[in-house]
C-alpha positions as CSV (number, residue, x, y, z in Angstrom):
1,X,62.2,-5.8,38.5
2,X,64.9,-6.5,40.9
3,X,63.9,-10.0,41.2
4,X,64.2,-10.3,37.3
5,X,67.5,-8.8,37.0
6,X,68.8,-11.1,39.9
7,X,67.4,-14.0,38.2
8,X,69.0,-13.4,34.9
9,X,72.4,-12.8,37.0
10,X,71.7,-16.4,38.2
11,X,71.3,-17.9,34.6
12,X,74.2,-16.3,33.5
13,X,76.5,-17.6,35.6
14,X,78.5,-20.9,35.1
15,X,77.3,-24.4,36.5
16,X,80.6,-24.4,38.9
17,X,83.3,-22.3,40.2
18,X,85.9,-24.6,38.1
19,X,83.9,-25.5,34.9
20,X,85.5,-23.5,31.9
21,X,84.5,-23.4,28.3
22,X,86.9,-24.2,25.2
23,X,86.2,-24.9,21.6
24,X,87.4,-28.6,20.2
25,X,88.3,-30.3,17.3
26,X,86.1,-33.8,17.7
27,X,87.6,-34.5,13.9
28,X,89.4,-33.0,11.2
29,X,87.1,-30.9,8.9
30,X,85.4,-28.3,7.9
31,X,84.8,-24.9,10.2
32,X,81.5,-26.5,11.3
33,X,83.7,-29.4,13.3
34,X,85.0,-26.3,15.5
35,X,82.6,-27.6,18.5
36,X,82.0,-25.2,22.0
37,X,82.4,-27.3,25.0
38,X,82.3,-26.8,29.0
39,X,84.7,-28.6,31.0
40,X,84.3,-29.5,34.7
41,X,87.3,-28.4,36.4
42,X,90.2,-26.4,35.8
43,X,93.8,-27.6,34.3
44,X,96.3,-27.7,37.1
45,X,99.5,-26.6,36.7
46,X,102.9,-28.4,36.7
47,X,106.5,-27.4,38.0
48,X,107.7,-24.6,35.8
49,X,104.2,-23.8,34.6
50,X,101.4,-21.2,35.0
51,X,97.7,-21.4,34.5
52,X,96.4,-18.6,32.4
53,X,93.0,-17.0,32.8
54,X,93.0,-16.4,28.5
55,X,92.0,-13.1,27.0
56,X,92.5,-13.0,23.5
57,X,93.2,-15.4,21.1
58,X,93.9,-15.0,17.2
59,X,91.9,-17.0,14.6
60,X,94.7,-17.7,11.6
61,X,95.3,-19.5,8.2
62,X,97.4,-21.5,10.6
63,X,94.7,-22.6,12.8
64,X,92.3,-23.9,9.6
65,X,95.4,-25.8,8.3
66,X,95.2,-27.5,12.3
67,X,91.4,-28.2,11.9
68,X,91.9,-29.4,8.7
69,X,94.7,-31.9,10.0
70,X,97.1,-30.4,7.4
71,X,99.9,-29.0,10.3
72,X,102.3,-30.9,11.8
73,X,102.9,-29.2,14.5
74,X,99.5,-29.9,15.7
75,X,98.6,-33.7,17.2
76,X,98.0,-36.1,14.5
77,X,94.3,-37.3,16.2
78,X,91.7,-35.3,17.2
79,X,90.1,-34.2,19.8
80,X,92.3,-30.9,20.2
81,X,91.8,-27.0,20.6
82,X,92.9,-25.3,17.7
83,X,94.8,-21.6,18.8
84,X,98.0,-21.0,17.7
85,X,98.9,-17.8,20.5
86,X,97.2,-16.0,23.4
87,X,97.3,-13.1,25.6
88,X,96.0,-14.1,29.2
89,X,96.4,-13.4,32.8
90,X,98.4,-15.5,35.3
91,X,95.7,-17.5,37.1
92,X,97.9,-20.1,39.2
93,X,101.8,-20.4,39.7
94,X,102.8,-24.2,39.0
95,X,105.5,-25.5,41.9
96,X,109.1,-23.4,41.4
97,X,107.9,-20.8,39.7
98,X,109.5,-17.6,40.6
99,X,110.0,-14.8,37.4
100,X,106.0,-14.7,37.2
101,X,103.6,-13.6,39.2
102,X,99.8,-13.7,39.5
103,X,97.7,-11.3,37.7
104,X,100.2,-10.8,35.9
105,X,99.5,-10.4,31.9
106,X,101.8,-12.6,29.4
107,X,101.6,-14.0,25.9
108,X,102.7,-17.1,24.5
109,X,102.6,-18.9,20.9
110,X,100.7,-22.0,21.7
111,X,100.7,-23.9,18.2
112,X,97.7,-25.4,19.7
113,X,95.3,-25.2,22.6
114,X,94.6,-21.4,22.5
115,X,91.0,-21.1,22.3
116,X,90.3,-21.3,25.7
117,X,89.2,-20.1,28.6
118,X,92.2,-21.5,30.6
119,X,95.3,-22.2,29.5
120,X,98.4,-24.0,31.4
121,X,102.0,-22.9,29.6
122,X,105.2,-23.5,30.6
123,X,106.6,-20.4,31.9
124,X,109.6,-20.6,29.1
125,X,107.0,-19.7,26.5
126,X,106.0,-16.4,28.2
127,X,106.6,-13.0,27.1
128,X,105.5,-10.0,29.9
129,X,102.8,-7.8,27.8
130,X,103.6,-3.7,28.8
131,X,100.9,-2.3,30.6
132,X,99.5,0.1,27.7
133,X,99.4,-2.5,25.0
134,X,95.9,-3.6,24.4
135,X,94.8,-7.6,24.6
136,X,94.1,-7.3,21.3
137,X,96.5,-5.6,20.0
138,X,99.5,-7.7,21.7
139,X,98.0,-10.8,20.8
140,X,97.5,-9.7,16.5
141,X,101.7,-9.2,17.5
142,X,102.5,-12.8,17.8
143,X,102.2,-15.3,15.3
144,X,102.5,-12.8,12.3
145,X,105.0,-10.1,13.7
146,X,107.1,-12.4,15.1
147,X,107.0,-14.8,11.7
148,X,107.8,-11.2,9.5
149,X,110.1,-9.4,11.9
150,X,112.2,-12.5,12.2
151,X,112.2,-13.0,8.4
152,X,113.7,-9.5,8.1
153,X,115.9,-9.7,10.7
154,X,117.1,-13.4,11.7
155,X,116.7,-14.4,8.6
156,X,117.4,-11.9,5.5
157,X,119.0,-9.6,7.6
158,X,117.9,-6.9,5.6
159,X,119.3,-3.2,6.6
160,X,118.2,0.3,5.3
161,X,117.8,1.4,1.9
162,X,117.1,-2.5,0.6
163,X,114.6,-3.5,-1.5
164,X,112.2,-6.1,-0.9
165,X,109.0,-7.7,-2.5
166,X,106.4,-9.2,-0.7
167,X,103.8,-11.4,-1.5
168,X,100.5,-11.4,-0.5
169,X,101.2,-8.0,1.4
170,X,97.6,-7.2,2.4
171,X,97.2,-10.3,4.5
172,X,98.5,-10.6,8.2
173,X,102.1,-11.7,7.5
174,X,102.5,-9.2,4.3
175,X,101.0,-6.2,6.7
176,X,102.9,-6.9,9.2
177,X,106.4,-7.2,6.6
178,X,105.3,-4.0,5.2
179,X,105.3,-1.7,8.3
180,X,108.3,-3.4,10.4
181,X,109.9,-2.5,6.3
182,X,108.9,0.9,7.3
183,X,110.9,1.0,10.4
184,X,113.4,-0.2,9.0
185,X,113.7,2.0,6.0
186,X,113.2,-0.6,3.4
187,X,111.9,0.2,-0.2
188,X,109.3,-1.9,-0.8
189,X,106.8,-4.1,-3.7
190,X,104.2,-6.4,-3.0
191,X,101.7,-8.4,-4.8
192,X,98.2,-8.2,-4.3
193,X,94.9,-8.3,-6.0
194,X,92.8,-4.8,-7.3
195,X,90.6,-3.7,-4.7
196,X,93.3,-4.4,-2.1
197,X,95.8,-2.0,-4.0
198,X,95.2,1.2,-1.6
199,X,95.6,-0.2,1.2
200,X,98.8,-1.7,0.2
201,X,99.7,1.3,-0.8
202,X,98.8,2.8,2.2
203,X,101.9,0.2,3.9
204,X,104.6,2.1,1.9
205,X,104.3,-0.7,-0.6
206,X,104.3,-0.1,-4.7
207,X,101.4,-2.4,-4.9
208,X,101.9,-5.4,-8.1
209,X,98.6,-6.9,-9.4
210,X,99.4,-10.2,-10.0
211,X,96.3,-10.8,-11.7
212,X,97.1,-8.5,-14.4
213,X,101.4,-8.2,-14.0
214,X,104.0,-10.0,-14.0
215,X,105.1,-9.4,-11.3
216,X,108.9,-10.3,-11.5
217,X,109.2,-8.1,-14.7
218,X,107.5,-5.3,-12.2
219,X,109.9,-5.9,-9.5
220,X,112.6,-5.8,-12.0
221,X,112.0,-2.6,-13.4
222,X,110.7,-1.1,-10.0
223,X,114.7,-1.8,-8.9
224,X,115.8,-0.1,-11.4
225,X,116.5,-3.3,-13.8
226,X,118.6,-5.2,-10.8
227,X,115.8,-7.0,-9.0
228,X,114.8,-6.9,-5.1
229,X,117.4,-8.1,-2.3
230,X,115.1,-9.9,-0.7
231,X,111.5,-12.1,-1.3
232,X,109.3,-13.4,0.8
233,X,107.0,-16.2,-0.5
234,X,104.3,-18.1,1.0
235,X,102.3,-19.0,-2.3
236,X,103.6,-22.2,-3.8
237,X,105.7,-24.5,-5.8
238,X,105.3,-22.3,-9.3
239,X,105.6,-18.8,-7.4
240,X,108.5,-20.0,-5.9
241,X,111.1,-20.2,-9.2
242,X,109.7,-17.2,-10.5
243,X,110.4,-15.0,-6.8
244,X,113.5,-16.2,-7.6
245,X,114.1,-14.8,-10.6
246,X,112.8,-11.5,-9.0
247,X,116.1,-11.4,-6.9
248,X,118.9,-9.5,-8.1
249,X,122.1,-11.1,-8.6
250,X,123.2,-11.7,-4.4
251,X,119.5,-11.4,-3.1
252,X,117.7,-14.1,-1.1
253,X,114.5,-16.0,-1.1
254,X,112.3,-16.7,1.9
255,X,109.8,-19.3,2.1
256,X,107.3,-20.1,4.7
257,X,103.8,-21.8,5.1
258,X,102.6,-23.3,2.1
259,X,99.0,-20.9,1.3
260,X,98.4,-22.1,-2.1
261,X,99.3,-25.7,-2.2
262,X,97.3,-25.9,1.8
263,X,94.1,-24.0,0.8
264,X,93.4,-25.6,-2.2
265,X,93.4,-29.1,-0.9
266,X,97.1,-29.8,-2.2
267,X,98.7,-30.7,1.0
268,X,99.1,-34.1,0.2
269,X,101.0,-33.5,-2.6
270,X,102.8,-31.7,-1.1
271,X,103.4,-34.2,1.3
272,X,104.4,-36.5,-1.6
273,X,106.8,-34.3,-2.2
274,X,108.4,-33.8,0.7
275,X,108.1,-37.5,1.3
276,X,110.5,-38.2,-1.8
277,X,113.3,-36.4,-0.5
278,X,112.8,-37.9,3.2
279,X,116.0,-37.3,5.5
280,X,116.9,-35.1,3.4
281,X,117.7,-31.4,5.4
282,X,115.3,-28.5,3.6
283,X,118.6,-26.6,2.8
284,X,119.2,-29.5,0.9
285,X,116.1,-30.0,-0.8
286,X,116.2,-26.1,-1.7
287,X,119.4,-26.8,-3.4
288,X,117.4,-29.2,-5.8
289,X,114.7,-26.3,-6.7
290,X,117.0,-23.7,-7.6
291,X,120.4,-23.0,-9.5
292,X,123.4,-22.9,-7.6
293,X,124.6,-19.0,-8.0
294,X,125.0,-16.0,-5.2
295,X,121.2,-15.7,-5.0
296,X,120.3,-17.9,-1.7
297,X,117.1,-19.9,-0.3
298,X,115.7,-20.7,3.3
299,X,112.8,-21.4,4.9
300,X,111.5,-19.8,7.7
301,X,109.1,-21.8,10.2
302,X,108.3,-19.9,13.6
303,X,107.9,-23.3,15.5
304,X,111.4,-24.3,14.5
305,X,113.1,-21.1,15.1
306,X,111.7,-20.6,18.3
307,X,112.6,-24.6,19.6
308,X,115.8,-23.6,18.0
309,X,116.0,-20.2,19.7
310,X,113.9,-19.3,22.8
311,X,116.0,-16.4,23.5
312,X,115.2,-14.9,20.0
313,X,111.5,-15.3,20.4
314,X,111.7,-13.7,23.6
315,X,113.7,-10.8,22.3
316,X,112.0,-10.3,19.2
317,X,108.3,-10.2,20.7
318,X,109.4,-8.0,23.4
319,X,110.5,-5.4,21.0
320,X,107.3,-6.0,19.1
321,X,105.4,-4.8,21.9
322,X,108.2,-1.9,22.5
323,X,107.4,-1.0,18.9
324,X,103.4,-1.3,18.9
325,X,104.1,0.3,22.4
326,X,105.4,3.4,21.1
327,X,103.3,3.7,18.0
328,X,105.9,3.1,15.6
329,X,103.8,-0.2,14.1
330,X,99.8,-0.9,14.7
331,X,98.7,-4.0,14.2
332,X,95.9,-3.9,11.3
333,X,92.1,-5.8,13.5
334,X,90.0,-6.7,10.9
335,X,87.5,-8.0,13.6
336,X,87.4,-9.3,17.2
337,X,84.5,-11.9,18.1
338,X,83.5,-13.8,20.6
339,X,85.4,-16.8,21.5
340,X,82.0,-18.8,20.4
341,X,82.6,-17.6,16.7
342,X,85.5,-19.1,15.8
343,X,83.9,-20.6,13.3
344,X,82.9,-18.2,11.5
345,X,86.3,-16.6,11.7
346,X,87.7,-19.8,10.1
347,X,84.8,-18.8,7.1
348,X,86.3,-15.6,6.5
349,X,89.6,-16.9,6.4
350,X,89.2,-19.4,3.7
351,X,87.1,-16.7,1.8
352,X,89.4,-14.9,1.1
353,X,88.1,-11.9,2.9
354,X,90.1,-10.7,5.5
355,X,92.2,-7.8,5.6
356,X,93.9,-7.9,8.5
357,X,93.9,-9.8,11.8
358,X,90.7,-11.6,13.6
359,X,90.6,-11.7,17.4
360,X,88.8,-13.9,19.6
361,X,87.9,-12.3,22.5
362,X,87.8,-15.1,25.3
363,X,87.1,-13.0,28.4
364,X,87.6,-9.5,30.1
């Protein structure tokens, strides 16, 4: 028996000390192009950088708009890894790197390159993770809590007693919205389909079923006849006018992503568009869309905010994990698998049936 249990040990170990495993884009495509590799030796890293034994990464709507080829914040050409943020521990110090240490345990928005065993990040991009926060938990903190939080804070600069409507409030972005609205003492509407009213509900949010509302006449009368102060709008072109006409007379509209118009293969219309009014600023664009009143528009990308503002990135996650630390917000896992099922995490994305966050759990 021992000599059974010794030669499984042996056939589950890797081929070489320095071979590690990663999952790669060979070409732009469906979930099934999401391809598990072993590489020979480990990345090396450069002055100012860390390698990172990775823990946890999070499978998102970002990361199938990557593997689709529709982002462009992602290389143009495959082969890539997909993984827009990880948790990991601090495997290697590059040269001149002084503020980190190793073991220590750090996360870090990626954009790409995530799902992976080892990772090499400058150390600019690395926020400490506090010593109770889970892997899991700290890593379903920063794409989407980072994106809402800043949205409410950098951007709308919403304070207490506000109203606010939120769209597509059971996903990751709209959870997350609806309990950093919570702390914040925000009242609260949000779209979302029937069977995902009670747990919308359970967010502090007066659920809106925009398949049978309308849901700026809703918002309307759920303010009291003024409209909300604030929208947040990821849906599309058409949803865009009409969370506008939600607003009340100084309120402000927030746009990010693009769900709608990506998932249902309208990204290069989109692209058209965009295309039309090339050189042209997106403030100035906005001004096109929309009449020129007290309501205002922005859009809100997390990439460009955070090239834009490191320091606010770094701030704001920390006191994500301050919050999740202390119970005040709980990031909503849907599921966690296996590094190795990332494509079937991508499935469940595009099905529509997550409620929550999905984790990949890279290693221990």
């Amino acid at each position: 028996m021992k000599i059974l249990l010794l030669f499984a040990l042996f056939l589950s170990l890797p081929t070489s000390a320095d071979s590690y495993q990663n999952i790669v884009i060979q070409e732009f495509g469906g979930p099934e192009v999401l391809e598990f590799l072993t590489r020979d030796s480990l990345p090396e890293p450069g002055p100012g950088e860390v390698r990172l034994r990775v823990l946890t990464a999070s499978a998102s709507f970002t990361d199938v708009m990557v593997r689709k080829g529709q982002y462009g914040g992602a290389p143009s050409e495959p082969p890539l890894v997909p993984g827009y943020d990880l948790v990991g521990v601090i495997d290697k110090l590059g040269p001149g790197v002084k503020n980190f240490e190793l073991d220590q345990r750090v996360a870090a928005l990626t954009v790409w390159g995530a799902y992976t065993e080892y990772a090499v990040r400058p150390t600019t991009h690395l926020v400490p993770v506090p010593e109770g926060l889970g892997d899991e938990a700290a890593v379903a903190l920063i794409l989407s809590y980072t994106t809402a939080y800043q949205m409410l804070h950098r951007v709308a600069q919403v304070s207490e007693g506000q109203s606010i409507l939120i769209h597509g409030a059971s996903g990751a972005v709209g959870s997350a919205l609806a309990q950093l609205g919570q702390v914040a003492g925000l009242n609260m509407v949000g779209t979302a389909s029937t069977r995902k009213q009670g747990y919308v509900r359970s967010l502090g949010v007066h659920p809106i079923d925009y398949q049978t509302e309308d849901f700026v006449s809703r918002a309307r009368e759920l303010t009291g006849g003024t409209g909300v102060d604030a929208a947040f709008d990821a849906i599309g072109l058409d949803n865009f006018k009409r969370s506008y006409e939600a607003l009340n007379a100084s309120g402000e509209l927030v746009l990010y992503g693009f769900y709608t118009a990506t998932l249902a293969g309208e990204a290069g219309s989109m692209s058209s568009l965009i295309g039309e009014f090339l050189g042209m600023k997106w403030q100035q664009l906005l001004w096109n869309w929309f009449p020129d009143d007290n309501k205002t528009t922005k859009f809100y990308s997390i990439e460009d905010t955070r090239t834009a503002h490191p320091d606010w990135f770094r701030e704001d996650l920390t006191t994500l994990f301050e919050l999740a630390d202390s119970g005040q917000i709980t990031p909503n896992i849907w599921k966690t698998l296996p590094l190795g099922d990332a494509a079937v995490a991508h499935r469940y994305i595009e099905e529509h049936a997550v409620k929550g966050k999905i984790v990949l759990r890279v290693s221990e």
